[in-house]
MOPAC internal coordinates of N, CA, C and O (Angstrom, degrees):
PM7 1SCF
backbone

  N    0.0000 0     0.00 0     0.00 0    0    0    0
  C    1.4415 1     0.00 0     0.00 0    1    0    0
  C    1.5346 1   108.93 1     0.00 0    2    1    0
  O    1.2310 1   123.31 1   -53.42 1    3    2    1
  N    1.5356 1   111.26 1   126.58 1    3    2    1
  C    1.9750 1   115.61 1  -168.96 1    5    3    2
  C    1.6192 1    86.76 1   -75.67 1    6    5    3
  O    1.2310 1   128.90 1   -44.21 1    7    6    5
  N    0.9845 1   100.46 1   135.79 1    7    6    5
  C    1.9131 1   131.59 1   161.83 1    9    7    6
  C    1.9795 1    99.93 1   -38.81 1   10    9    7
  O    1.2310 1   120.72 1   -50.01 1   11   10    9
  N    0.8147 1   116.22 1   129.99 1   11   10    9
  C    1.5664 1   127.51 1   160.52 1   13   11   10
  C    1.4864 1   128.98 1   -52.09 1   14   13   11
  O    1.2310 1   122.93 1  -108.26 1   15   14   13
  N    0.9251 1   111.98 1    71.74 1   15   14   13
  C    1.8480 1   111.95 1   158.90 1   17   15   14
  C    1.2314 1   124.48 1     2.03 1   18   17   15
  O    1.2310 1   104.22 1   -57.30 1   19   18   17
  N    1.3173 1   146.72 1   122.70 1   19   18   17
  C    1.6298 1   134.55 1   164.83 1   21   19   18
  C    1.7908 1   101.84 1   -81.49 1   22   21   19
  O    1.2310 1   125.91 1    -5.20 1   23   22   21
  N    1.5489 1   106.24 1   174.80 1   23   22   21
  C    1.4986 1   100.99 1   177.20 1   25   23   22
  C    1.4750 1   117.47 1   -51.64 1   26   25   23
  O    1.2310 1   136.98 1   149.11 1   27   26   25
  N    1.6080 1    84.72 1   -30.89 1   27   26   25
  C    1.7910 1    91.53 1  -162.44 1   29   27   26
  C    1.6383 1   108.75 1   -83.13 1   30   29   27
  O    1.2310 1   117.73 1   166.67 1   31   30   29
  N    1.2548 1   121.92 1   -13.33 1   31   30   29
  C    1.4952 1   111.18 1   173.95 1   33   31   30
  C    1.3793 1   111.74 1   -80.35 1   34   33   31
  O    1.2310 1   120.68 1   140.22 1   35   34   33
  N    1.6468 1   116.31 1   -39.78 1   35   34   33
  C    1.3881 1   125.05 1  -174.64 1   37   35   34
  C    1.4839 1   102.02 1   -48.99 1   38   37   35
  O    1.2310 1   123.67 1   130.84 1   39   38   37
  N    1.6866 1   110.57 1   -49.16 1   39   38   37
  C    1.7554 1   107.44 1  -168.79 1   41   39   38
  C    1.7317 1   108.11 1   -66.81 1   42   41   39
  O    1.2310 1   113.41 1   137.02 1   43   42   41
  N    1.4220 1   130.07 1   -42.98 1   43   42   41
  C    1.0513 1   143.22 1   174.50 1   45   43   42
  C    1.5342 1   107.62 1   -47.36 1   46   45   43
  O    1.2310 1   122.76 1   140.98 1   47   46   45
  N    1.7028 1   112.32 1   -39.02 1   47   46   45
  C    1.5037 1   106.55 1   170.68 1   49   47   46
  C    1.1629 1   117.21 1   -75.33 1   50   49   47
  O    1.2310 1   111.26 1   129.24 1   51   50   49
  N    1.2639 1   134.06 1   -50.76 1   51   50   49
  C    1.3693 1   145.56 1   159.12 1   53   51   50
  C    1.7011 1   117.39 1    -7.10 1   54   53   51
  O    1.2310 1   127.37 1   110.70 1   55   54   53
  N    1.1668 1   103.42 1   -69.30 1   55   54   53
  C    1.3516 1   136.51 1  -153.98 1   57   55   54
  C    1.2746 1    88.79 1   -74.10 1   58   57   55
  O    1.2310 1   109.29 1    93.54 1   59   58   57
  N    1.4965 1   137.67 1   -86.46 1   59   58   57
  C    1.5932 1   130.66 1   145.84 1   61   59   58
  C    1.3679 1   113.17 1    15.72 1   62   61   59
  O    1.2310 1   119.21 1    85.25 1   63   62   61
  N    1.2585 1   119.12 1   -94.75 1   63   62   61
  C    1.1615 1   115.07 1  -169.25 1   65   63   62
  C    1.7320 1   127.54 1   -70.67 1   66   65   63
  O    1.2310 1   120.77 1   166.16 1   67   66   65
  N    1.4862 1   116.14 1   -13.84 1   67   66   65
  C    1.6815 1   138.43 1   150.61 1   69   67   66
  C    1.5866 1   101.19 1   -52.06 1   70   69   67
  O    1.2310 1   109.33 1   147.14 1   71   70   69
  N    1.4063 1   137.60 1   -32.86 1   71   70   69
  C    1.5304 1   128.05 1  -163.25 1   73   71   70
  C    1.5144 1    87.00 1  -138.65 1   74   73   71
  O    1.2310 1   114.37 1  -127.86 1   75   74   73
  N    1.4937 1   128.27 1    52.14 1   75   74   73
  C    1.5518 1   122.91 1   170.37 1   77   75   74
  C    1.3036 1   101.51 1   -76.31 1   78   77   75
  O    1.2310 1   121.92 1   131.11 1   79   78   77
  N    1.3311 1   113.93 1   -48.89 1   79   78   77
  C    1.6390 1   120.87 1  -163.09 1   81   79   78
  C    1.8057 1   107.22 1   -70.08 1   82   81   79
  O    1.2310 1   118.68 1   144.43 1   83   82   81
  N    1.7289 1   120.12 1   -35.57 1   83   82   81
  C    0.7880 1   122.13 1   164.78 1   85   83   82
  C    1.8000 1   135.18 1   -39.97 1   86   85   83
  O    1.2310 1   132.13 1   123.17 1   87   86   85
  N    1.9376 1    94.18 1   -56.83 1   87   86   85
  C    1.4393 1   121.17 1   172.51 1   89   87   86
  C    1.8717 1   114.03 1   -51.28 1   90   89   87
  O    1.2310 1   135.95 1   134.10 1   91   90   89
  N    1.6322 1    86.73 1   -45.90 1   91   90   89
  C    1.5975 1    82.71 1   171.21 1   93   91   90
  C    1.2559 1   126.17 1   -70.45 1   94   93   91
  O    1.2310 1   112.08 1   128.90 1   95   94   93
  N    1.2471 1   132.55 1   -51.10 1   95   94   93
  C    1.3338 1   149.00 1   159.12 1   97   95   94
  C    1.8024 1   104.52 1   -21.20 1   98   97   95
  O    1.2310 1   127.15 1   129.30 1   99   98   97
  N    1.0028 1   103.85 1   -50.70 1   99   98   97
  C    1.7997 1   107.29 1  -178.14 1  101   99   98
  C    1.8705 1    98.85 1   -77.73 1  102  101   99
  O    1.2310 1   115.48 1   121.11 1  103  102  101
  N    1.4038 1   126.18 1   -58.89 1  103  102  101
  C    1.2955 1   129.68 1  -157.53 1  105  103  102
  C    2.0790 1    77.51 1   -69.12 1  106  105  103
  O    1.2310 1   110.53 1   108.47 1  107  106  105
  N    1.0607 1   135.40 1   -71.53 1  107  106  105
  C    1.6794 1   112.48 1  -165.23 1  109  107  106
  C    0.9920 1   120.64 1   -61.18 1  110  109  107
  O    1.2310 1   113.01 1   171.68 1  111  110  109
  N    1.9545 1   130.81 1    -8.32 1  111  110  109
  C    1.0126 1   108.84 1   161.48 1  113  111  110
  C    2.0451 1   120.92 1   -88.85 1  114  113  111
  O    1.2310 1   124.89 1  -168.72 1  115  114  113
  N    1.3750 1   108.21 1    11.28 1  115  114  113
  C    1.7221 1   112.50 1   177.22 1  117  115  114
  C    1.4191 1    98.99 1  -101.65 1  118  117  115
  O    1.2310 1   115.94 1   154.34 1  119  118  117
  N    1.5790 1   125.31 1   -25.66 1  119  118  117
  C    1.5661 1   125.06 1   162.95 1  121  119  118
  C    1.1930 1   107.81 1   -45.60 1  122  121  119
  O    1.2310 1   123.85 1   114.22 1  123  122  121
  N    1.8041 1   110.22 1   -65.78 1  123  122  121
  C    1.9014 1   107.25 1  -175.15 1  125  123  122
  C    1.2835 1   114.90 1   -61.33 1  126  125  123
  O    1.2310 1   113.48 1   138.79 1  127  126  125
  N    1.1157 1   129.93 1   -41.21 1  127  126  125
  C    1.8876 1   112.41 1   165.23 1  129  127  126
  C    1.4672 1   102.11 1   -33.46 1  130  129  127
  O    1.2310 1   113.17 1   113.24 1  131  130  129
  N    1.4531 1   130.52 1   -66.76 1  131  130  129
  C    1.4450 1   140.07 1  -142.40 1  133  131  130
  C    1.6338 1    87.17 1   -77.83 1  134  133  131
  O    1.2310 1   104.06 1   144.06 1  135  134  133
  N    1.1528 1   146.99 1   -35.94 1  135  134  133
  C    0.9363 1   141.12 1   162.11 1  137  135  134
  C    1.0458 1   145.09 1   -63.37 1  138  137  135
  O    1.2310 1   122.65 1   175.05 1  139  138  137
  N    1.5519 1   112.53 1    -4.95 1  139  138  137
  C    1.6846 1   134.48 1   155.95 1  141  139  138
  C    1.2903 1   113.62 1   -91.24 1  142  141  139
  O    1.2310 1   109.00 1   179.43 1  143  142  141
  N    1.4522 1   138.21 1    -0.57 1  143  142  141
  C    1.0403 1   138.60 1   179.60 1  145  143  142
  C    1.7251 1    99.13 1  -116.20 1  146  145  143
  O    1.2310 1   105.78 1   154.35 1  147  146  145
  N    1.0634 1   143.98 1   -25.65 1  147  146  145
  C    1.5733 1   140.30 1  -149.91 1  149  147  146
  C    1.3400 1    95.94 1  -111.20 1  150  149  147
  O    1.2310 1   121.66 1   -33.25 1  151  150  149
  N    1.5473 1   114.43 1   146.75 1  151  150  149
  C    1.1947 1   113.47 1  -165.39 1  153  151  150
  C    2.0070 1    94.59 1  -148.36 1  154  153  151
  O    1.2310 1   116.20 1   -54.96 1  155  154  153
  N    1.1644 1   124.82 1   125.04 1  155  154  153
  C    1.5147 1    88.77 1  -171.37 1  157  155  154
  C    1.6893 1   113.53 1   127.89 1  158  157  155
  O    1.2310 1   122.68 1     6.47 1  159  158  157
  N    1.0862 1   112.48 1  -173.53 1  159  158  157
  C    1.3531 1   132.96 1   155.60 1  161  159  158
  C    1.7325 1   113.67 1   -48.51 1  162  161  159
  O    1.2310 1   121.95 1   113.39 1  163  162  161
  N    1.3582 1   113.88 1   -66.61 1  163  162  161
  C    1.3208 1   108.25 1   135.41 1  165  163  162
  C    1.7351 1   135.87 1    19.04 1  166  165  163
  O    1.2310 1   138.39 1    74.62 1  167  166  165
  N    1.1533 1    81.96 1  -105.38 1  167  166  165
  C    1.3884 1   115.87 1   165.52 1  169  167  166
  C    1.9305 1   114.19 1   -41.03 1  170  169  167
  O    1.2310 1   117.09 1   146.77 1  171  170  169
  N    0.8923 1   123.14 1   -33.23 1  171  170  169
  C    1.5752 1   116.83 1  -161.63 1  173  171  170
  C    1.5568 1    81.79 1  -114.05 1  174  173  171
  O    1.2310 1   110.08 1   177.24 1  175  174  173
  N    1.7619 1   136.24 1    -2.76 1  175  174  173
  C    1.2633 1   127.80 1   166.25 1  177  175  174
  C    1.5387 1   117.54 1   -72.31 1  178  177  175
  O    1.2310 1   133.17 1   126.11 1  179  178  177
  N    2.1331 1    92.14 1   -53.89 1  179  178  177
  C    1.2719 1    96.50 1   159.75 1  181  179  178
  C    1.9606 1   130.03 1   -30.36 1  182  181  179
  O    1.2310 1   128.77 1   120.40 1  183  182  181
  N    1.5400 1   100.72 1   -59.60 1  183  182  181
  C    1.2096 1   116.93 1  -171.30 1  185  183  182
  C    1.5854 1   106.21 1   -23.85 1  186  185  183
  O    1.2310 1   128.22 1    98.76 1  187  186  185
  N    1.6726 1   101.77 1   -81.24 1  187  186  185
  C    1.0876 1   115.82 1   178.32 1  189  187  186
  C    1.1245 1   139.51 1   -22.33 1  190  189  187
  O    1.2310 1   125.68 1   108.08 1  191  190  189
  N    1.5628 1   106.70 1   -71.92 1  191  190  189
  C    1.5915 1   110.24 1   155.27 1  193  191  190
  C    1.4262 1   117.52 1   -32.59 1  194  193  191
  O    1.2310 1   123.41 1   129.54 1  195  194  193
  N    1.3547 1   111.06 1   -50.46 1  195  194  193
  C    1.4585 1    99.86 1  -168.07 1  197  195  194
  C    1.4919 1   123.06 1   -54.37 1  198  197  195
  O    1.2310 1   128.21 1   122.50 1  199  198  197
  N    1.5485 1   101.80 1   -57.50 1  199  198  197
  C    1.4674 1   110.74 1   160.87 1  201  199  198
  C    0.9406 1   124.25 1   -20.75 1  202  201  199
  O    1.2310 1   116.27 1   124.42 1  203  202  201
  N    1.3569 1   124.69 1   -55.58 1  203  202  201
  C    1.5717 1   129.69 1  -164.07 1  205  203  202
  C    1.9122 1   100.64 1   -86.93 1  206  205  203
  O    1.2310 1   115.21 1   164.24 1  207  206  205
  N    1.3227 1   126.70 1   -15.76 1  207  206  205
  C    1.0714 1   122.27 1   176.22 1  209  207  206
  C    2.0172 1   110.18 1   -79.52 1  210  209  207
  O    1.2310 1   133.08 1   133.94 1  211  210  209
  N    1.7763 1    92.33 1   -46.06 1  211  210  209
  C    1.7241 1    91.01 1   168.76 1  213  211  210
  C    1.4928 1   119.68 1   -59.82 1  214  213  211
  O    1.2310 1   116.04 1   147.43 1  215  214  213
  N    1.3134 1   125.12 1   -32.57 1  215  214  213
  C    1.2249 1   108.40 1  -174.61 1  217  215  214
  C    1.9064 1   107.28 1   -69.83 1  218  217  215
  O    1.2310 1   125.75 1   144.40 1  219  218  217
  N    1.3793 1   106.55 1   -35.60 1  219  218  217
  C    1.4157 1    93.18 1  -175.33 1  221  219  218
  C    1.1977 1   116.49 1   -66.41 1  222  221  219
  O    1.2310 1   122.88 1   162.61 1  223  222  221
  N    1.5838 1   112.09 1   -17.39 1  223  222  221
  C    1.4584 1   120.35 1   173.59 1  225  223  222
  C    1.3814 1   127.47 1   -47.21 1  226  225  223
  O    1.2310 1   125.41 1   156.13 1  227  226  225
  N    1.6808 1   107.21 1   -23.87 1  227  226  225
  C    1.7468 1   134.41 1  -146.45 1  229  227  226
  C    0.9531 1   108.35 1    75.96 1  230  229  227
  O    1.2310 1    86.33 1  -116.77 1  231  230  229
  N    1.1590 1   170.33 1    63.23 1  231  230  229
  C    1.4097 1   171.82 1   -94.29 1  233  231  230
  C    1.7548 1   102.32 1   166.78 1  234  233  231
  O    1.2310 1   109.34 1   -77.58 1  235  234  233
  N    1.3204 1   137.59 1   102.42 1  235  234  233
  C    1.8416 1   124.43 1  -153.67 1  237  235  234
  C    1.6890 1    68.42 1   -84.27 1  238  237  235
  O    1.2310 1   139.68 1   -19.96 1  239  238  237
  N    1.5802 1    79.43 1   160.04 1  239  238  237
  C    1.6999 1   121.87 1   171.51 1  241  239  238
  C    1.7205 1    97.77 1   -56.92 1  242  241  239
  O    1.2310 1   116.16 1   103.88 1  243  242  241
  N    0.9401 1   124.90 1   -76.12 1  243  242  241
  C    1.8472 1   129.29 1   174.17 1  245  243  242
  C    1.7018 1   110.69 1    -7.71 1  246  245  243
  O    1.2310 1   134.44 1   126.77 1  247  246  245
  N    1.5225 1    89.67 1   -53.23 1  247  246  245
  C    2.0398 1   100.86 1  -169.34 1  249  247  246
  C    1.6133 1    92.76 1   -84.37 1  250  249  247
  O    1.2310 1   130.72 1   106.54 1  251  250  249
  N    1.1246 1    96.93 1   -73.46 1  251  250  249
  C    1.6091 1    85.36 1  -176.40 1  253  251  250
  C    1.8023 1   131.84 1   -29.21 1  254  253  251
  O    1.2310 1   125.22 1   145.24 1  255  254  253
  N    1.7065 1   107.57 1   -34.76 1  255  254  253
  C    1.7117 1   117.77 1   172.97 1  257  255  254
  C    1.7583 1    95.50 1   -68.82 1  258  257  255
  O    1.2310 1   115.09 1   135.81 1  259  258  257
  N    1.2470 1   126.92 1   -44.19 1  259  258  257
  C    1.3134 1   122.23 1  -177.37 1  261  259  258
  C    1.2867 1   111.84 1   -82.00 1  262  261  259
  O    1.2310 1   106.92 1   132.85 1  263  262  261
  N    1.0681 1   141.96 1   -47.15 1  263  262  261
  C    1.5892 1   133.77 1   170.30 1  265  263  262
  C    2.1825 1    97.43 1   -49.46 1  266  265  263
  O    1.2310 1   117.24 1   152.13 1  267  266  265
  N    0.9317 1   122.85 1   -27.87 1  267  266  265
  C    1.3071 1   113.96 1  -178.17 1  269  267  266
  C    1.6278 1   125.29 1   -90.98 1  270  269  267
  O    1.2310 1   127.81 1   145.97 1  271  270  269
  N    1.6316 1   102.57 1   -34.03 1  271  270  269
  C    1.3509 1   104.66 1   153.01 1  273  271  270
  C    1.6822 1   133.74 1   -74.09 1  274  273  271
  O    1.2310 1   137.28 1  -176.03 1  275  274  273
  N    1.0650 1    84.13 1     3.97 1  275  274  273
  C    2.1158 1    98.88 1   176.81 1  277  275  274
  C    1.9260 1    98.81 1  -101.03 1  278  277  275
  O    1.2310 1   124.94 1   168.57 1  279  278  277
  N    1.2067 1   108.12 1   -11.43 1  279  278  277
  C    2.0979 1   102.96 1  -156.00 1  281  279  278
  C    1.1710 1   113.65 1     2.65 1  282  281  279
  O    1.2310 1   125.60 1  -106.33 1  283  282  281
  N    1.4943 1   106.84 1    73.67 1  283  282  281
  C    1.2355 1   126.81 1   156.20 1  285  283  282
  C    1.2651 1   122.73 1   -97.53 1  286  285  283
  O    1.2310 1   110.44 1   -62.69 1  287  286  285
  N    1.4414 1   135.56 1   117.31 1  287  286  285
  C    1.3845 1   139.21 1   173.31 1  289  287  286
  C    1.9590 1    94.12 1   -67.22 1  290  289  287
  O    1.2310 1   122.89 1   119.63 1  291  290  289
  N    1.3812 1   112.06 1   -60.37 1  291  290  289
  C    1.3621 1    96.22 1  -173.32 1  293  291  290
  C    1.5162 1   119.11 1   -23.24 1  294  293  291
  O    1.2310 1   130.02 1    99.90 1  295  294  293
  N    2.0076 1    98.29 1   -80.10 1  295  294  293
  C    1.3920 1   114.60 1   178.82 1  297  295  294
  C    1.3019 1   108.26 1   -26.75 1  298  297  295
  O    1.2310 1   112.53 1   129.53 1  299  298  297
  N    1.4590 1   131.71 1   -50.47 1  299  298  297
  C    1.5847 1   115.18 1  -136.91 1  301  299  298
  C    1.8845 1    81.37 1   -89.20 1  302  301  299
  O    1.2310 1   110.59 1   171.47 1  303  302  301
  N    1.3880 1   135.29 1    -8.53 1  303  302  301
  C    1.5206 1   138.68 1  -171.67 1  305  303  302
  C    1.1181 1    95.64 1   -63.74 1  306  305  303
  O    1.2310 1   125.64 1   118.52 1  307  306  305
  N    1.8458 1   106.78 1   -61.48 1  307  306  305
  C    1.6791 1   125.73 1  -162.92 1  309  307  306
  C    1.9975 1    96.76 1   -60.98 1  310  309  307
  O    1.2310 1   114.38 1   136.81 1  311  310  309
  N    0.9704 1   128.24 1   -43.19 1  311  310  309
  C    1.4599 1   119.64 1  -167.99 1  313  311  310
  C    1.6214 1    98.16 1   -79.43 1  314  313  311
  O    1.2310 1   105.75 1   171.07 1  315  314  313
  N    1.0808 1   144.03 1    -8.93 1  315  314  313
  C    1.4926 1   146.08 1  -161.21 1  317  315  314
  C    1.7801 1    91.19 1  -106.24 1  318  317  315
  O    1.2310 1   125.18 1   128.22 1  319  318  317
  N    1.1892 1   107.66 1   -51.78 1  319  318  317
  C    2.0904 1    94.64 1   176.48 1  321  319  318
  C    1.2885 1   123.19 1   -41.26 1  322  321  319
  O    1.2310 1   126.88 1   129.07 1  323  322  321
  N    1.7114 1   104.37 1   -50.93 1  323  322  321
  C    1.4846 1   108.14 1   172.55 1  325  323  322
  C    1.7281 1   119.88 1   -38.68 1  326  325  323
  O    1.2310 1   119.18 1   146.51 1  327  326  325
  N    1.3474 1   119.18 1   -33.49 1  327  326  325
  C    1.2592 1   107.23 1  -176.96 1  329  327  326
  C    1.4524 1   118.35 1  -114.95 1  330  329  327
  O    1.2310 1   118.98 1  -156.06 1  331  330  329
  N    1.7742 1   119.55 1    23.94 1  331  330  329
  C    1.3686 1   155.22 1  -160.08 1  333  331  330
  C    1.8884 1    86.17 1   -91.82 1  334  333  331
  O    1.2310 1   120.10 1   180.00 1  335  334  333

């Protein structure tokens, strides 16, 4: 049996998941900084994260495989305005 929530965790969860797409939107755009600097092993760590930050962004799986086979920091900028 999961442990009981107080008011205040339930709203804290809430709220989280009300600004998911938001949170991502900010965490893939501090990935693409890190992704103009990493070059490497690095670099394909960055990747990852990022991915997983665009999809929460809404970002479809399709763009996201092509924004990753291009490793373009630009590209992945230009697809992040759209939801700016």
């Amino acid at each position: 049996m999961p442990p009981e929530h107080s008011r205040y965790q339930e709203k804290i969860i809430k709220n989280y998941y009300q600004n998911r797409d938001a949170i991502g939107i900010q965490k893939a755009q501090e990935a693409v900084t890190e992704l103009y600097l990493s070059e490497g092993k690095k670099r394909e760590t960055v990747w990852k994260r990022l991915e997983s930050h665009l999809e929460k962004a809404g970002l479809p799986a399709k763009q996201i495989a092509h924004l990753r086979s291009q490793d373009s920091p630009e590209l992945v900028l230009e697809a992040l305005k759209k939801f700016i």
